[in-house]
N, CA, C and O atoms as a Tinker XYZ file with bonds, in Angstrom:
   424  protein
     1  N     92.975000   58.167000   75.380000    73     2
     2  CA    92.284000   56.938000   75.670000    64     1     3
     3  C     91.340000   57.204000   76.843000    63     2     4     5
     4  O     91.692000   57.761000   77.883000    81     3
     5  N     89.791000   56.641000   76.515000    73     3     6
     6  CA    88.940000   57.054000   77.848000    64     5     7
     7  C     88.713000   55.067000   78.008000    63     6     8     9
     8  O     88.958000   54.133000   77.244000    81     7
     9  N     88.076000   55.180000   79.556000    73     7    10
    10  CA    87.686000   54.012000   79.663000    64     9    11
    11  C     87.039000   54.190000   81.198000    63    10    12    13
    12  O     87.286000   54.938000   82.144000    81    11
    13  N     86.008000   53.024000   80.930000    73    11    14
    14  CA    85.113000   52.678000   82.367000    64    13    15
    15  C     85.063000   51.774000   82.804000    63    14    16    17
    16  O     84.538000   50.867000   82.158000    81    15
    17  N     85.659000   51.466000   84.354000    73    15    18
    18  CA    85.612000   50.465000   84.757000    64    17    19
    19  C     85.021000   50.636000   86.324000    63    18    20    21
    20  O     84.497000   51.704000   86.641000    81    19
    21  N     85.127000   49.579000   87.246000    73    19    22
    22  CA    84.437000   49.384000   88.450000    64    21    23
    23  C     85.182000   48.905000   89.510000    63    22    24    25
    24  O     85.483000   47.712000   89.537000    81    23
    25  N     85.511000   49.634000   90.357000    73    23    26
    26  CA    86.488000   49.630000   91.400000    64    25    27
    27  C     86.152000   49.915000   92.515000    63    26    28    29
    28  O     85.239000   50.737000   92.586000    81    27
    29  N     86.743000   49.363000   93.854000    73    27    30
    30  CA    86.469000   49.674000   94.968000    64    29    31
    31  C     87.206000   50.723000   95.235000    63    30    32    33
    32  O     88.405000   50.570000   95.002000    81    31
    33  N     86.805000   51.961000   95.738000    73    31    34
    34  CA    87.429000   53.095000   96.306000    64    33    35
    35  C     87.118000   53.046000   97.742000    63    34    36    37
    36  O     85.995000   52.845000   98.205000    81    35
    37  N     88.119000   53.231000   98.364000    73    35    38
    38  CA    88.608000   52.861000   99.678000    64    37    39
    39  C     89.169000   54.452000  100.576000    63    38    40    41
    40  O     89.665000   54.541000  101.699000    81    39
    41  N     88.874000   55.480000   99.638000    73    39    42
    42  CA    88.786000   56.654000  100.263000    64    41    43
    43  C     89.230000   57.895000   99.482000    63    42    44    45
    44  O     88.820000   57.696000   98.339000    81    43
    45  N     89.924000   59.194000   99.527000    73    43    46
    46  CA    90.041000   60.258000   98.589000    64    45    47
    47  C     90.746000   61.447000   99.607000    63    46    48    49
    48  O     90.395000   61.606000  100.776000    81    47
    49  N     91.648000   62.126000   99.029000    73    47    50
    50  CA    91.967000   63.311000   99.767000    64    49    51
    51  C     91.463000   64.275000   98.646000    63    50    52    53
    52  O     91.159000   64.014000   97.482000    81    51
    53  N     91.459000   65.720000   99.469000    73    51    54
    54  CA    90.906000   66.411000   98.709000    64    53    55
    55  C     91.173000   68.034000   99.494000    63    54    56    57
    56  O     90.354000   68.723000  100.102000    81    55
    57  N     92.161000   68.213000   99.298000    73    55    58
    58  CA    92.883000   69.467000  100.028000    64    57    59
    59  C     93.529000   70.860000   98.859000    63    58    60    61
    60  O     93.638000   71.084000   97.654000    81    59
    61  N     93.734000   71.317000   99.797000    73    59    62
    62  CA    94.322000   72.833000   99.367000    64    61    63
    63  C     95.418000   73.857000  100.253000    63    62    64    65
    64  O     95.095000   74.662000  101.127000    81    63
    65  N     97.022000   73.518000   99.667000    73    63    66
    66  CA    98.385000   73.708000  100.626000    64    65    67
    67  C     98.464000   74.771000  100.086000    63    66    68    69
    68  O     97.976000   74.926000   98.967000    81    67
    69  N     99.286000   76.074000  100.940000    73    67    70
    70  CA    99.949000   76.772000   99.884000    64    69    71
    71  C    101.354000   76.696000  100.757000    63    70    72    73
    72  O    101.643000   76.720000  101.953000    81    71
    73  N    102.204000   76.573000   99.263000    73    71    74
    74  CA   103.698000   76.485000   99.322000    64    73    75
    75  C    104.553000   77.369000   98.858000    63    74    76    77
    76  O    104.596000   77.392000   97.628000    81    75
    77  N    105.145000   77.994000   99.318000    73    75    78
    78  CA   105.667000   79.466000   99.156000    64    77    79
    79  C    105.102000   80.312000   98.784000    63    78    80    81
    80  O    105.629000   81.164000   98.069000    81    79
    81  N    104.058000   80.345000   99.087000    73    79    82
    82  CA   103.210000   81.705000   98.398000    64    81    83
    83  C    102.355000   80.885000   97.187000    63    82    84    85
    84  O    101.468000   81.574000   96.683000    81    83
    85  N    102.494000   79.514000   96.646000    73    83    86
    86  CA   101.671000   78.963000   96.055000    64    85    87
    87  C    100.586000   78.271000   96.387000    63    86    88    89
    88  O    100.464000   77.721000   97.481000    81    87
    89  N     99.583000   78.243000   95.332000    73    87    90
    90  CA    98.383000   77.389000   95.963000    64    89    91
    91  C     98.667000   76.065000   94.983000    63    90    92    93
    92  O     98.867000   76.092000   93.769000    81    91
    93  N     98.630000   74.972000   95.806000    73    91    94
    94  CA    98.744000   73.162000   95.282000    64    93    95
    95  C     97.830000   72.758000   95.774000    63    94    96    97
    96  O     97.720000   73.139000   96.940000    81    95
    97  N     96.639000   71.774000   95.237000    73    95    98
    98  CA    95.559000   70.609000   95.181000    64    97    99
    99  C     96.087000   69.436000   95.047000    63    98   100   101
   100  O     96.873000   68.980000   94.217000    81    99
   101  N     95.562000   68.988000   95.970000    73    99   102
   102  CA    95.919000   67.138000   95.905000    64   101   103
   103  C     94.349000   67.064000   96.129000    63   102   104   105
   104  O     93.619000   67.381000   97.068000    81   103
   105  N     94.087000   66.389000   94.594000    73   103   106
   106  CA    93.049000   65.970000   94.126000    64   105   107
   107  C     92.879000   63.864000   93.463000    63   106   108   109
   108  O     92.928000   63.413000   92.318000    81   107
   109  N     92.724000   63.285000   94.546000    73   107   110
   110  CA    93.214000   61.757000   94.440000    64   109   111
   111  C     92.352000   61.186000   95.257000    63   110   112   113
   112  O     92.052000   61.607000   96.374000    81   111
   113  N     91.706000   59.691000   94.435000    73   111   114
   114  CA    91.467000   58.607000   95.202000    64   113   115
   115  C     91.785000   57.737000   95.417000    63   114   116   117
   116  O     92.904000   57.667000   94.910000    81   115
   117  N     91.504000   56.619000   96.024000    73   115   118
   118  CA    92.422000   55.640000   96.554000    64   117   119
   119  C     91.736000   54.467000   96.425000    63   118   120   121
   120  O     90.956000   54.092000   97.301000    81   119
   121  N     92.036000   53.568000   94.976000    73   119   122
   122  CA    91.273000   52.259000   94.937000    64   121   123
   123  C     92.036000   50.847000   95.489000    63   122   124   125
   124  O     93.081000   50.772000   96.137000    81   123
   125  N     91.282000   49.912000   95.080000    73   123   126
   126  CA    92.191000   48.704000   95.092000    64   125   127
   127  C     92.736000   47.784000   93.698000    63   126   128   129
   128  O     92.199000   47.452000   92.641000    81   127
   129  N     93.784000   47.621000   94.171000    73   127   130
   130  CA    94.954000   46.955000   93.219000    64   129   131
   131  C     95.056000   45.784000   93.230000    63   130   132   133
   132  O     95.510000   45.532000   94.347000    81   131
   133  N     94.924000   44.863000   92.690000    73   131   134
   134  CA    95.662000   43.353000   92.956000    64   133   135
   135  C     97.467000   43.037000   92.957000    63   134   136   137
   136  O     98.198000   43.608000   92.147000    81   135
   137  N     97.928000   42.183000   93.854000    73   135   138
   138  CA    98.965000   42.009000   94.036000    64   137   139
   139  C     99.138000   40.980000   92.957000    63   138   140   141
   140  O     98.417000   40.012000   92.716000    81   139
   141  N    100.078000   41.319000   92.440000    73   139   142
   142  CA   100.551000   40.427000   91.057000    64   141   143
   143  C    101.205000   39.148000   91.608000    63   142   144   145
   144  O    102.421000   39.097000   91.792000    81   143
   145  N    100.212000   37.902000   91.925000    73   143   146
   146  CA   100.606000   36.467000   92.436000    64   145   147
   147  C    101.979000   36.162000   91.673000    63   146   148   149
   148  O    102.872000   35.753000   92.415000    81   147
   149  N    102.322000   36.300000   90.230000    73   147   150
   150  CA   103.334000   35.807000   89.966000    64   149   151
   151  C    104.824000   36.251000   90.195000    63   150   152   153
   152  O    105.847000   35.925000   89.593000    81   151
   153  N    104.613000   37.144000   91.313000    73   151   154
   154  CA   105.403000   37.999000   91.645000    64   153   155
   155  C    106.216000   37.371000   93.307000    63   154   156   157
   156  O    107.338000   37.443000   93.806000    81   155
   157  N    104.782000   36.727000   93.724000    73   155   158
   158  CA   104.991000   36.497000   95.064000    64   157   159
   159  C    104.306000   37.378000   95.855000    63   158   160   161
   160  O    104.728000   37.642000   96.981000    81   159
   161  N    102.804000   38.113000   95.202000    73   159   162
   162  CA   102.242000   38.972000   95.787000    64   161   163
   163  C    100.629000   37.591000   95.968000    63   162   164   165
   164  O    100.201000   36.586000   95.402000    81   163
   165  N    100.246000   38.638000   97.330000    73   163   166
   166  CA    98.443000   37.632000   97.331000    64   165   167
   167  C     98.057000   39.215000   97.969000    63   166   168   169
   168  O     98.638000   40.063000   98.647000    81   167
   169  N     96.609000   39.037000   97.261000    73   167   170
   170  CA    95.927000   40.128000   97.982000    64   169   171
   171  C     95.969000   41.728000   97.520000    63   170   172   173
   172  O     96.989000   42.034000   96.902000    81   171
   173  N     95.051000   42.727000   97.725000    73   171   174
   174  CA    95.543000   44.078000   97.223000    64   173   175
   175  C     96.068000   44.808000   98.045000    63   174   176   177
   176  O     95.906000   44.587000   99.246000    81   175
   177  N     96.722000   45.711000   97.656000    73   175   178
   178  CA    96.901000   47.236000   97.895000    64   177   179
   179  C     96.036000   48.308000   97.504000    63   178   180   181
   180  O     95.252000   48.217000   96.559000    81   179
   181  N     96.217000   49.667000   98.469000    73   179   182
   182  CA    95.713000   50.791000   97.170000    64   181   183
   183  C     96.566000   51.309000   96.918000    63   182   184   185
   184  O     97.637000   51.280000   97.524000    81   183
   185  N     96.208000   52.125000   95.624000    73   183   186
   186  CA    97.096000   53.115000   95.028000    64   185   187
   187  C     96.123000   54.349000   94.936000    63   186   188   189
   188  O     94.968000   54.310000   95.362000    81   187
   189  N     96.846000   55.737000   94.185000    73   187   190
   190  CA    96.308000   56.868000   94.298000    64   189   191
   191  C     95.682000   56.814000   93.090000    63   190   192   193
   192  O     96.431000   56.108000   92.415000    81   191
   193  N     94.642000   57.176000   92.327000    73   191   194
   194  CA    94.501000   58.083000   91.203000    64   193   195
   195  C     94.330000   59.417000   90.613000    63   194   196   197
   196  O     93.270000   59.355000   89.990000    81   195
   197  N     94.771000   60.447000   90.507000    73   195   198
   198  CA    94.384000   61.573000   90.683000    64   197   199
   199  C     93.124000   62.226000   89.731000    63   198   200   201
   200  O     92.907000   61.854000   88.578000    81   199
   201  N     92.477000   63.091000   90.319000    73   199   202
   202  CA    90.657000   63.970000   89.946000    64   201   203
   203  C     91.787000   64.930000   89.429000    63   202   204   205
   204  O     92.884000   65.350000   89.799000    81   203
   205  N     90.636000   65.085000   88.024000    73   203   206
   206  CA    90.694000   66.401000   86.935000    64   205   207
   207  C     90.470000   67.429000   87.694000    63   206   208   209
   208  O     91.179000   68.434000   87.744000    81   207
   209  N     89.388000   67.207000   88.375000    73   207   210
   210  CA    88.815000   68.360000   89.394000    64   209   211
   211  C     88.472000   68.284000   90.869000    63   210   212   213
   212  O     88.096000   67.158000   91.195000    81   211
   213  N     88.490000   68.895000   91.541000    73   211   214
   214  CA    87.756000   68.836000   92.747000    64   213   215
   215  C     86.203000   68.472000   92.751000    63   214   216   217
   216  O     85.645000   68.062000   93.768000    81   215
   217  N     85.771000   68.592000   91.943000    73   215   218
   218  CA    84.169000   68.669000   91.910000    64   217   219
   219  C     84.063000   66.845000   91.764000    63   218   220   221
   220  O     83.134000   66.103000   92.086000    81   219
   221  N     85.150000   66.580000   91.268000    73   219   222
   222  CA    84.646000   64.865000   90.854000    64   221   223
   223  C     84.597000   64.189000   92.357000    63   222   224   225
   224  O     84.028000   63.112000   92.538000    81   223
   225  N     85.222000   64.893000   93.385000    73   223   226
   226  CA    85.464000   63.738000   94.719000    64   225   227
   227  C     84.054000   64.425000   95.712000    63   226   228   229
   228  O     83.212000   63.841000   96.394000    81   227
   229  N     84.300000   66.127000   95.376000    73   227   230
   230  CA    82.833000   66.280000   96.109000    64   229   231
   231  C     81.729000   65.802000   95.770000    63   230   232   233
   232  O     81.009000   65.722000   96.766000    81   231
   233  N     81.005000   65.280000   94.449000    73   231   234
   234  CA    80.099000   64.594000   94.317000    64   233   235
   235  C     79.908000   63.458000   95.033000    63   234   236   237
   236  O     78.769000   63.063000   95.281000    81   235
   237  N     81.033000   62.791000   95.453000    73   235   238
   238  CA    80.957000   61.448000   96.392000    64   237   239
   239  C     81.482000   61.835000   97.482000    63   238   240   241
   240  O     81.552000   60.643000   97.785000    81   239
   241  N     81.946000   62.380000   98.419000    73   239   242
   242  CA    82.473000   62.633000   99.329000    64   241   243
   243  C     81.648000   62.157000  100.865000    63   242   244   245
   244  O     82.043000   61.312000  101.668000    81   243
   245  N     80.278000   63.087000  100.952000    73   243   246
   246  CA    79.414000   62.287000  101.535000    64   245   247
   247  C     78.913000   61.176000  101.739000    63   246   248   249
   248  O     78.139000   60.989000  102.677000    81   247
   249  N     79.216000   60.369000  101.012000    73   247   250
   250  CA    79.220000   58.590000  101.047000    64   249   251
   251  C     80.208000   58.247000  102.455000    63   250   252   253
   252  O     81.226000   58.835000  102.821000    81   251
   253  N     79.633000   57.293000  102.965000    73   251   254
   254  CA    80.346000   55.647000  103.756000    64   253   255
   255  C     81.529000   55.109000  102.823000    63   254   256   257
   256  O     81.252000   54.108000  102.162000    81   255
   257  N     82.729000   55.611000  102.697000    73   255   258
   258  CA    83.637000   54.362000  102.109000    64   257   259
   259  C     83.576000   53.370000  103.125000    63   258   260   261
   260  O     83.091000   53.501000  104.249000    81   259
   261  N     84.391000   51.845000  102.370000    73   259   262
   262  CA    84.333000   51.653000  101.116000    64   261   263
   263  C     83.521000   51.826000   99.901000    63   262   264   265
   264  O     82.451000   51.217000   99.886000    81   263
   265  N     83.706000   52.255000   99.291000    73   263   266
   266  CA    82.469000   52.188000   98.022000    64   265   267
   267  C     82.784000   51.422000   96.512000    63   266   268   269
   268  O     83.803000   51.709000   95.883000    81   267
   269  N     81.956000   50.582000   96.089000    73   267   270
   270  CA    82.511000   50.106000   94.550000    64   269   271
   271  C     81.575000   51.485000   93.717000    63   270   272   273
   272  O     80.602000   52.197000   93.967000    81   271
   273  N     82.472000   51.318000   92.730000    73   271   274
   274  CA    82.058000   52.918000   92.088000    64   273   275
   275  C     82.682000   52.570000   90.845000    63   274   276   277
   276  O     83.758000   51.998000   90.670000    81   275
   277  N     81.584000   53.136000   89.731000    73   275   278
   278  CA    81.864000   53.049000   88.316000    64   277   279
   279  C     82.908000   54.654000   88.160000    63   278   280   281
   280  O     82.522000   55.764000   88.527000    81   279
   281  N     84.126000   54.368000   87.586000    73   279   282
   282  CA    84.617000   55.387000   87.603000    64   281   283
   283  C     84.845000   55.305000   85.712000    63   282   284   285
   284  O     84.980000   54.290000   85.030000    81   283
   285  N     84.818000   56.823000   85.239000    73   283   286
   286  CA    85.299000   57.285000   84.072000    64   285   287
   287  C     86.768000   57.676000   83.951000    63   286   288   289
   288  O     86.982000   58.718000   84.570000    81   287
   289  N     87.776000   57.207000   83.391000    73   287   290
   290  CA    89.029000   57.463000   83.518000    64   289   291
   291  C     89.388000   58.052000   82.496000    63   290   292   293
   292  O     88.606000   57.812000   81.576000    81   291
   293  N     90.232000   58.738000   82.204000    73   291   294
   294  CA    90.599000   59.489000   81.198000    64   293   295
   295  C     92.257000   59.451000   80.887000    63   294   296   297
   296  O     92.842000   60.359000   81.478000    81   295
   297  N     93.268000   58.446000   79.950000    73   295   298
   298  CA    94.483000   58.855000   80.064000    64   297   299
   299  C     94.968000   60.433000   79.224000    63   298   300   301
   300  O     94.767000   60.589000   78.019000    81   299
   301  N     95.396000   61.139000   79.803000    73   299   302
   302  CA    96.247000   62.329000   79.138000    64   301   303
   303  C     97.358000   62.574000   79.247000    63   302   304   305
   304  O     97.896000   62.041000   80.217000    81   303
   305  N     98.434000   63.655000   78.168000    73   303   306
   306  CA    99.587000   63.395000   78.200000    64   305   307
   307  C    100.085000   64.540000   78.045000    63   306   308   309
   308  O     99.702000   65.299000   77.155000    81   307
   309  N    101.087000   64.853000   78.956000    73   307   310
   310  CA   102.025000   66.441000   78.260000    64   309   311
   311  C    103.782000   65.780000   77.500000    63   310   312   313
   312  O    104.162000   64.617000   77.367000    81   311
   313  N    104.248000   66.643000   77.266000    73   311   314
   314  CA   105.320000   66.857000   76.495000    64   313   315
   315  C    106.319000   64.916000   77.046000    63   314   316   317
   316  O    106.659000   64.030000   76.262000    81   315
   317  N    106.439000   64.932000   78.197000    73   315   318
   318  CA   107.109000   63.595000   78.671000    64   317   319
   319  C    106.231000   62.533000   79.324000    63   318   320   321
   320  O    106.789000   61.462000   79.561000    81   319
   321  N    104.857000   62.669000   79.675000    73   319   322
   322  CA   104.078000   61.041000   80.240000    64   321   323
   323  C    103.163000   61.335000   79.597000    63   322   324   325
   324  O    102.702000   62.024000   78.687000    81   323
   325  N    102.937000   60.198000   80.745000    73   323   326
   326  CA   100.908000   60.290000   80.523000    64   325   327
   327  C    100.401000   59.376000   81.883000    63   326   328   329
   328  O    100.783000   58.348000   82.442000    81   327
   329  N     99.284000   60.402000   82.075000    73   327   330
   330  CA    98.831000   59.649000   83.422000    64   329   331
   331  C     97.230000   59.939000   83.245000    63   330   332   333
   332  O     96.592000   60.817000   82.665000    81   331
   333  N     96.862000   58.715000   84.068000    73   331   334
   334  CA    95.576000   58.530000   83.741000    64   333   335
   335  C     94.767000   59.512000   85.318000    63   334   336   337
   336  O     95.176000   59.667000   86.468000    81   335
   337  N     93.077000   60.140000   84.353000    73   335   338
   338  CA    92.664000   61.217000   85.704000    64   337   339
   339  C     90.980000   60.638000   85.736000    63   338   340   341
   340  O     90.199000   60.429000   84.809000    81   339
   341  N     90.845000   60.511000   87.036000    73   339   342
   342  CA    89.239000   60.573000   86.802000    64   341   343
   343  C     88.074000   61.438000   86.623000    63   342   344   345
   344  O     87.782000   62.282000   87.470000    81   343
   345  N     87.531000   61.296000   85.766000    73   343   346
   346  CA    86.787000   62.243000   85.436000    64   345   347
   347  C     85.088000   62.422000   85.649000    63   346   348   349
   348  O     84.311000   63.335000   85.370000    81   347
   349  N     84.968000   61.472000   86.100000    73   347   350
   350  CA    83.526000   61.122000   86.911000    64   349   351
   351  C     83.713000   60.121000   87.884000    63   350   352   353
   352  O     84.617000   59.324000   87.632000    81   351
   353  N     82.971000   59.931000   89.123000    73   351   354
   354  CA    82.472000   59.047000   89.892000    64   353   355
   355  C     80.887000   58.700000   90.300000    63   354   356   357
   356  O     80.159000   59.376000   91.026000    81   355
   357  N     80.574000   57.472000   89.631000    73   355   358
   358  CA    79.254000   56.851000   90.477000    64   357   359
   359  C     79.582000   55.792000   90.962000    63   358   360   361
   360  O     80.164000   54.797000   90.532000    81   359
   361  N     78.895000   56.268000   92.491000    73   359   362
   362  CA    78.945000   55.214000   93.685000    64   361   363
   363  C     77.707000   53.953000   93.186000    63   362   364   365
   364  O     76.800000   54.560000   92.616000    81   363
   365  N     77.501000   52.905000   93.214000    73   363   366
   366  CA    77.158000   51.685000   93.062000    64   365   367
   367  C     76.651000   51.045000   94.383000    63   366   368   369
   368  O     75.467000   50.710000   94.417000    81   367
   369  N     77.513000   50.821000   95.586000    73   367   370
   370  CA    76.890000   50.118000   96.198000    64   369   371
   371  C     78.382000   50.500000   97.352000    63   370   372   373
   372  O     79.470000   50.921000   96.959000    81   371
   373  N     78.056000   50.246000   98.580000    73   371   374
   374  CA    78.928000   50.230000   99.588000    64   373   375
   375  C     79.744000   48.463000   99.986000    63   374   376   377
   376  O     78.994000   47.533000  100.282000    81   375
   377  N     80.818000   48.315000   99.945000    73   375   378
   378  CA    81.283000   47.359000  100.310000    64   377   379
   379  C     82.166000   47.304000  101.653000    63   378   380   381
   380  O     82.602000   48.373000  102.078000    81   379
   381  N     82.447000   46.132000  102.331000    73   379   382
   382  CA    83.339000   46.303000  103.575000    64   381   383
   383  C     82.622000   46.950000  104.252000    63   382   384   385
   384  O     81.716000   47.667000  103.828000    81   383
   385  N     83.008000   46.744000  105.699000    73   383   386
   386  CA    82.757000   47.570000  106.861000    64   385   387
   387  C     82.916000   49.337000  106.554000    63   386   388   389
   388  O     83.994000   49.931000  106.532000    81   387
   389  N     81.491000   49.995000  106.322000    73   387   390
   390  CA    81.888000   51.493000  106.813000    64   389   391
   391  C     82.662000   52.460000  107.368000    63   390   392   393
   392  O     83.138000   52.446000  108.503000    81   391
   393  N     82.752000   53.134000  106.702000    73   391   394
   394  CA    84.129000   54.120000  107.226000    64   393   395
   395  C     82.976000   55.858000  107.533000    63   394   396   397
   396  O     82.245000   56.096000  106.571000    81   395
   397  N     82.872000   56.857000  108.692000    73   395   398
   398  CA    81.777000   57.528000  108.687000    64   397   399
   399  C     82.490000   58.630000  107.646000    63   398   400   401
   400  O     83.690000   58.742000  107.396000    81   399
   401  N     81.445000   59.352000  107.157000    73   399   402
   402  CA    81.835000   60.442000  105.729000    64   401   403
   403  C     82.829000   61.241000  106.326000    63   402   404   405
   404  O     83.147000   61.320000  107.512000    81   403
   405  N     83.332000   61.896000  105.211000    73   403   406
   406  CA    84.389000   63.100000  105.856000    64   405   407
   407  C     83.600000   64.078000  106.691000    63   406   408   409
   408  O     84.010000   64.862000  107.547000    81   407
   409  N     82.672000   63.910000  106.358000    73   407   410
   410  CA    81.470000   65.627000  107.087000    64   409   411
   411  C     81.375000   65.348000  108.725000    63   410   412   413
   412  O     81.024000   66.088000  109.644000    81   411
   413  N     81.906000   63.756000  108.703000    73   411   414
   414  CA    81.495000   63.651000  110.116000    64   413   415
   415  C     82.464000   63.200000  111.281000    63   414   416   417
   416  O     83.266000   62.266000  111.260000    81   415
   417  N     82.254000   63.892000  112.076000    73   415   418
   418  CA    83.717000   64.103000  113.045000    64   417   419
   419  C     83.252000   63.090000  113.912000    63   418   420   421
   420  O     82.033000   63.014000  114.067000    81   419
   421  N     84.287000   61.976000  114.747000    73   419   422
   422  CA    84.162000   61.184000  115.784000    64   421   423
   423  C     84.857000   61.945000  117.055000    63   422   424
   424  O     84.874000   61.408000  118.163000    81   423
């Protein structure tokens, strides 16, 4: 299942650990969620989504979050789930108060 929708992304990690001698990517952004009112929730949260690739968060990386951004999602599945990955990002327009890019140190 692919699908496009429009979300505020509210920021992204984009690293490289190694763990015992392994190399691990945490490749994820971080949109907003609505709190499910019938729950007894008001208001959002974020959650993570995780990038197919690294290349999808460096294309935006240099941006001011917040950003609303048309994202391409992609669900895929191995042997026991399925989790959904993004597979493109276009930035749209900046929302909320600015956050300065990762490139730039305070």
């Amino acid at each position: 299942m692919r699908m496009q929708v429009e979300e505020v992304v509210r920021g992204f990690q984009n690293m490289t650990y190694t763990i015992d001698g392994k190399e691990v990517q945490t490749k994820v952004i971080f949109i907003d969620v609505n709190l499910n009112q019938d729950a007894g929730g008001k208001g959002t949260r974020t959650r993570d989504i995780k990038c197919i690739s690294a290349e999808v968060i460096k294309a935006v990386e240099h941006n001011p979050f917040p950003l609303l951004c048309k994202l391409d999602i992609e669900e895929l599945a191995t042997k026991n789930k399925t989790e959904l990955f993004v597979q493109s990002i276009t930035p749209l327009k900046q929302v909320g108060p600015a956050q300065p890019p990762a490139s730039v140190k305070q």
